[in-house]
C-alpha positions as CSV (number, residue, x, y, z in Angstrom):
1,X,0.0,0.0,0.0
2,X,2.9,2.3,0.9
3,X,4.7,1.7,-2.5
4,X,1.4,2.3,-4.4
5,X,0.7,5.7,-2.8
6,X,4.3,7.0,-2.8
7,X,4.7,6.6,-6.6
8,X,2.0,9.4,-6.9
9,X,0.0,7.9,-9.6
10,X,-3.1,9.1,-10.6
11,X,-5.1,10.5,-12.9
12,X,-2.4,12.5,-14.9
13,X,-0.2,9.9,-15.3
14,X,-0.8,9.9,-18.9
15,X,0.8,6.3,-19.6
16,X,-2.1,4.6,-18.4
17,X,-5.2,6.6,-19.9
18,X,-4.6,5.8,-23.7
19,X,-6.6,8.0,-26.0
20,X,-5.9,6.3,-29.6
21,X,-6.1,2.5,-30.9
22,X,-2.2,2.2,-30.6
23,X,-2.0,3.6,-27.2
24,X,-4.7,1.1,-26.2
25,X,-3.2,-1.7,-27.8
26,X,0.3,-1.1,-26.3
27,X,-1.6,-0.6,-23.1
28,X,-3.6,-4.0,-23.2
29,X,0.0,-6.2,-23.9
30,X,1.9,-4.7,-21.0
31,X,-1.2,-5.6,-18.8
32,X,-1.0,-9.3,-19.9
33,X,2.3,-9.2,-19.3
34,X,2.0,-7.4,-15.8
35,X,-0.9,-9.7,-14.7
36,X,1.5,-12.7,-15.8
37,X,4.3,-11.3,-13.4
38,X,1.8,-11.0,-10.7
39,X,0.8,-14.7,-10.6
40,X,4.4,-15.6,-10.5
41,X,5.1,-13.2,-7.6
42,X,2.1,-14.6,-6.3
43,X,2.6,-18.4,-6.7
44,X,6.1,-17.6,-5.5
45,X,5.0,-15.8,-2.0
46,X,2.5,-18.2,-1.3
47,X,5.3,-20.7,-1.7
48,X,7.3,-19.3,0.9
49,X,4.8,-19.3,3.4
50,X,4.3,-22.3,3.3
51,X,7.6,-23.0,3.6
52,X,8.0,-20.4,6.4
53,X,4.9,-22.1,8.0
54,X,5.8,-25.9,7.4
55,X,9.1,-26.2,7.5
56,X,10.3,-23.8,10.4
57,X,12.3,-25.2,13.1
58,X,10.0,-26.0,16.5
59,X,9.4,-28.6,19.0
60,X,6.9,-31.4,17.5
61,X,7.1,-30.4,13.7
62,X,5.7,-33.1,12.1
63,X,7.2,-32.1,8.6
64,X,8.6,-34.8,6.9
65,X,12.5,-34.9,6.8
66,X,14.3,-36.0,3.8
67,X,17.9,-35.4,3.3
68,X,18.7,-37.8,0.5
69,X,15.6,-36.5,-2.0
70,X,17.0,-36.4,-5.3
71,X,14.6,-35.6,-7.7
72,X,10.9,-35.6,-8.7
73,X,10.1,-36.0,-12.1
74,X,6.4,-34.6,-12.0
75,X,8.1,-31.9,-10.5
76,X,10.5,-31.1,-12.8
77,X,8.1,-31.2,-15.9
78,X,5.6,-28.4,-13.9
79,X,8.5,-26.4,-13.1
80,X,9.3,-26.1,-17.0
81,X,6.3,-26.2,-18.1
82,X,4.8,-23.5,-15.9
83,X,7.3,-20.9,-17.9
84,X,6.8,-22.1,-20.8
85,X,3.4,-21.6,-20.8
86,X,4.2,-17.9,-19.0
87,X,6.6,-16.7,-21.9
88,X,3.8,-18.0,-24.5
89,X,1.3,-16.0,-22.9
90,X,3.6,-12.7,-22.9
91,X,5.1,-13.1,-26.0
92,X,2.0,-14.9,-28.5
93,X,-0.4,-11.3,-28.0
94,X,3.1,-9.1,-27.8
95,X,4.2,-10.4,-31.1
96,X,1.2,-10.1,-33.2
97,X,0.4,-6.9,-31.5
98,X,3.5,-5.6,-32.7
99,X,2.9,-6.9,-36.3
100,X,-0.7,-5.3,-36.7
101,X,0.7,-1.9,-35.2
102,X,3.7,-2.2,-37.6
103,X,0.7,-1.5,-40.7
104,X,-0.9,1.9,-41.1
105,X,-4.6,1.7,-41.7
106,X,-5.2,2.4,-45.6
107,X,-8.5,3.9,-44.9
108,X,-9.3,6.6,-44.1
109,X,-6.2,7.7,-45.5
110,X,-3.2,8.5,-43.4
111,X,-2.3,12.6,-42.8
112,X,1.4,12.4,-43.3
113,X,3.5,14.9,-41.5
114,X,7.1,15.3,-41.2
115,X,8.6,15.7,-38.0
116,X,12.0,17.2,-37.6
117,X,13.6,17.3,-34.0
118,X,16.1,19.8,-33.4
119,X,18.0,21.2,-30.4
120,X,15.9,21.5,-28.6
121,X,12.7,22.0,-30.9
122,X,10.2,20.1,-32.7
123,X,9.5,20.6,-36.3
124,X,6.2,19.5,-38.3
125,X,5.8,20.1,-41.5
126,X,2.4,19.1,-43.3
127,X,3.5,18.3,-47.2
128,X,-0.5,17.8,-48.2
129,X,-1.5,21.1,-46.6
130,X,1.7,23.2,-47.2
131,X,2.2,24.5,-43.7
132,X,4.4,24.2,-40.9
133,X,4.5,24.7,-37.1
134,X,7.2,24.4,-34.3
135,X,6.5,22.8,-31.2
136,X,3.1,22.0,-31.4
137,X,1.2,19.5,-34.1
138,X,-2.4,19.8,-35.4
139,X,-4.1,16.6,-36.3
140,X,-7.8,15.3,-37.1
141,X,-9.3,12.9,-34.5
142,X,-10.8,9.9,-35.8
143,X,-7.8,9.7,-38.7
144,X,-4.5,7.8,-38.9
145,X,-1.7,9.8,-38.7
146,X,1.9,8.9,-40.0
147,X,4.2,11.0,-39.0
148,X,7.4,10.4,-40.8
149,X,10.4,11.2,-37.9
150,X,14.1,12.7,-39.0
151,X,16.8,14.3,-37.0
152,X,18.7,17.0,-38.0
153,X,20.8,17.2,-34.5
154,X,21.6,14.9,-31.9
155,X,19.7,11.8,-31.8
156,X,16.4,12.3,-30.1
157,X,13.0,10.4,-29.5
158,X,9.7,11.0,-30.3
159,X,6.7,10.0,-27.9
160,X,3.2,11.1,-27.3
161,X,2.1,8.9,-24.3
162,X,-1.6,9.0,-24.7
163,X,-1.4,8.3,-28.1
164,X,1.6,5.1,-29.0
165,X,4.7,4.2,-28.0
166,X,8.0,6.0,-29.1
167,X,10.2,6.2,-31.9
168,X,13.8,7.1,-32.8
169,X,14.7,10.6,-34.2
170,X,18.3,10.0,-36.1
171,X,20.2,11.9,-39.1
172,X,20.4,10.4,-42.6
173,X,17.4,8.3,-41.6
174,X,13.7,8.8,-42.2
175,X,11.2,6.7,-39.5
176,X,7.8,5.8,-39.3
177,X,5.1,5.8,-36.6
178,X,1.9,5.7,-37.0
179,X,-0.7,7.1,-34.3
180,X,-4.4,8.0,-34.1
181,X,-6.5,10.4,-31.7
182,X,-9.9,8.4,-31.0
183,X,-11.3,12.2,-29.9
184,X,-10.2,16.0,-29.8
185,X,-8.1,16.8,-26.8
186,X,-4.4,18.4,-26.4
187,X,-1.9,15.2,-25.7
188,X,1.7,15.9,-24.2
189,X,4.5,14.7,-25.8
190,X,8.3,15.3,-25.7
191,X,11.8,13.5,-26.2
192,X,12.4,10.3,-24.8
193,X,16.7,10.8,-25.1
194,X,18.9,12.6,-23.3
195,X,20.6,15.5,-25.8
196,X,22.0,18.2,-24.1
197,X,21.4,20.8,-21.4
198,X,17.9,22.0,-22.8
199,X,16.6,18.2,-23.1
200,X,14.2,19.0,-19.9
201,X,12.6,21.6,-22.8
202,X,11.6,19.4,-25.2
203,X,8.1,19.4,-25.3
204,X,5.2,19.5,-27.8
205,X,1.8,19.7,-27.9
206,X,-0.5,17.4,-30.6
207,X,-3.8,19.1,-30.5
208,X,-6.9,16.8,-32.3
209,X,-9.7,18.5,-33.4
210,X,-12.6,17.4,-35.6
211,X,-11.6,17.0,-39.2
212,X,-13.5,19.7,-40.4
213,X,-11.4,22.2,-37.7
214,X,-8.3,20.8,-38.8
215,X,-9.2,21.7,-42.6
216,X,-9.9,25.4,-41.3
217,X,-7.1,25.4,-39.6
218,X,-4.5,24.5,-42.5
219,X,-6.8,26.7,-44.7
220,X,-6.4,29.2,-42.6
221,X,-2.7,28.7,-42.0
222,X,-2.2,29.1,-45.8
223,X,-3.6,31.9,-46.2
224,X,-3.1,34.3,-42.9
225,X,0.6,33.1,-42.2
226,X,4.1,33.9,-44.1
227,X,6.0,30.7,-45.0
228,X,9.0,29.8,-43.4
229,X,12.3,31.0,-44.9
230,X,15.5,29.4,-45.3
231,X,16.8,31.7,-43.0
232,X,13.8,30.9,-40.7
233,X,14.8,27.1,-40.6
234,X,18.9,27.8,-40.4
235,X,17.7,29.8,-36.9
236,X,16.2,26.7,-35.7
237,X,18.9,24.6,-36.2
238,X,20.7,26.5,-33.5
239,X,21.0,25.3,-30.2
240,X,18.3,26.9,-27.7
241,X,14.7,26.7,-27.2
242,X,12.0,28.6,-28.8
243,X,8.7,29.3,-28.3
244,X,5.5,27.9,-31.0
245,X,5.0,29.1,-34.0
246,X,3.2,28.7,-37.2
247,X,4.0,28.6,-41.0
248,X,2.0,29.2,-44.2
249,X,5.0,27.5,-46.3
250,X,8.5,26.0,-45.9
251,X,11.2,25.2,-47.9
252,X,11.2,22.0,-50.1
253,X,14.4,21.3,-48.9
254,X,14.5,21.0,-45.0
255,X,13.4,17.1,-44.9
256,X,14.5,13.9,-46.6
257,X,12.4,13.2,-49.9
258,X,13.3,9.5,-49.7
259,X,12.2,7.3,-46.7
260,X,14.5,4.7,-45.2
261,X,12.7,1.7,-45.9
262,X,8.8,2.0,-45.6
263,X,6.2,3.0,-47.2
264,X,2.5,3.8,-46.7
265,X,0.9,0.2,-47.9
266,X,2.1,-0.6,-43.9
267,X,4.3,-3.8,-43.1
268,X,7.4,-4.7,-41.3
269,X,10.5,-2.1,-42.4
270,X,14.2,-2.2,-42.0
271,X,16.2,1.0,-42.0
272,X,18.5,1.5,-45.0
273,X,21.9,3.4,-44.4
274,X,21.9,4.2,-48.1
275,X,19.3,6.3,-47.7
């Protein structure tokens, strides 16, 4: 009881209230596998006590004493069968939850967005829409999104609690991950990897809305906001922190145009270093 109340979980620890399909999913294996370490704590325990109980040294124990016991047979096959059947349990869900999670849903079609980390800044550039913002992403609720992840610093990592697991930021290499919003709401997210002294200031926002907001909204990006420059992006690339801000354009050059070994029809991938 002590140990559950001083780790100060509640209702904001966001790792436990999943608000997309991959969030959920991810969610659902680790509590097969929690429940499956809590019945072998448990069998375990109750094993000691009874030990404790049976087995302790006092005046008329009746406990049966057996020095030269060698081996039980029936004893041996539950003890390796029992984790057997444990590791199948973990890893059978685990496995092909991981292989439906590794395809994007074709329909309704996948907003891509590119996401650039920097130091210490996030990046996301909309290629369908023709806008851009920093530190903060816009996305419909209800669709797939696939945002494709590059770094052009340090090596950083890219996680949105409520919404999927995280993925690596790197240079030369373009990543998927794929996550959905099941409703509007404002999800925390931020950098998973230590890289540098502003690190602790890595945050975004993504912000769902319903999709006919989020067309407004990159309408109305377009049209109301001036594109980034060159000279806007070479800024960002600077070490520091900055505050949000919004872009009716960017250059065509600030992100890979080839991906590293995935495309949108979903499937396993494998990083290429040629790319």
């Amino acid at each position: 009881m002590a140990t559950l109340v001083l780790t100060g979980c509640g209702s904001q620890y966001v790792l436990l209230h999943p608000a997309g399909p991959v969030a959920a999913s991810e969610l659902h294996t680790m509590a097969i596998a929690g429940i499956a370490m809590a019945v072998v704590i448990g069998f375990v325990f109750v094993l000691l006590a009874i030990a404790l109980v049976r087995f302790r040294d006092r005046k008329g124990n009746r406990a049966p004493y057996r020095p030269n016991w060698a081996e039980n047979r029936w004893l041996e096959i539950v003890w390796f069968a029992i984790p057997v059947l444990i590791v199948a349990a973990i890893s059978v869900p685990t496995v092909t939850g991981v292989y439906a999670l590794a395809k994007v849903p074709k329909s309704p079609k996948p907003l891509v967005i590119n996401v650039t980390s920097l130091t210490w800044k996030w990046v996301f550039e909309y290629p369908s829409q023709h806008v851009a913002t920093v530190n903060y992403a816009v996305i419909p609720a209800g669709r797939p999104v696939l945002f494709r992840l590059f770094g052009d610093s340090a090596m950083n990592t890219f996680w949105v609690p409520q919404l999927g697991g995280m993925e690596y930021t790197m240079p030369n290499w373009v990543l998927p991950l794929w996550l959905e919003a099941n409703h509007p709401g404002v999800y925390w997210g931020h950098s998973g990897n230590f890289s540098g002294v502003g690190f602790e200031k890595m945050f975004f926002t993504v912000r769902a809305v319903s999709p006919t907001a989020f067309s407004s909204w990159a309408q109305g990006v377009r049209t109301t906001r001036a594109p980034m420059t060159a000279a806007d992006y070479h800024r960002l690339t600077r070490f520091g922190t900055v505050a949000e801000a919004t872009y009716g354009g960017y250059p065509s050059d600030t992100f890979p145009p080839t991906s590293s070994g995935f495309t949108l029809t979903g499937g396993m991938f494998m990083p290429s270093m040629s790319n």
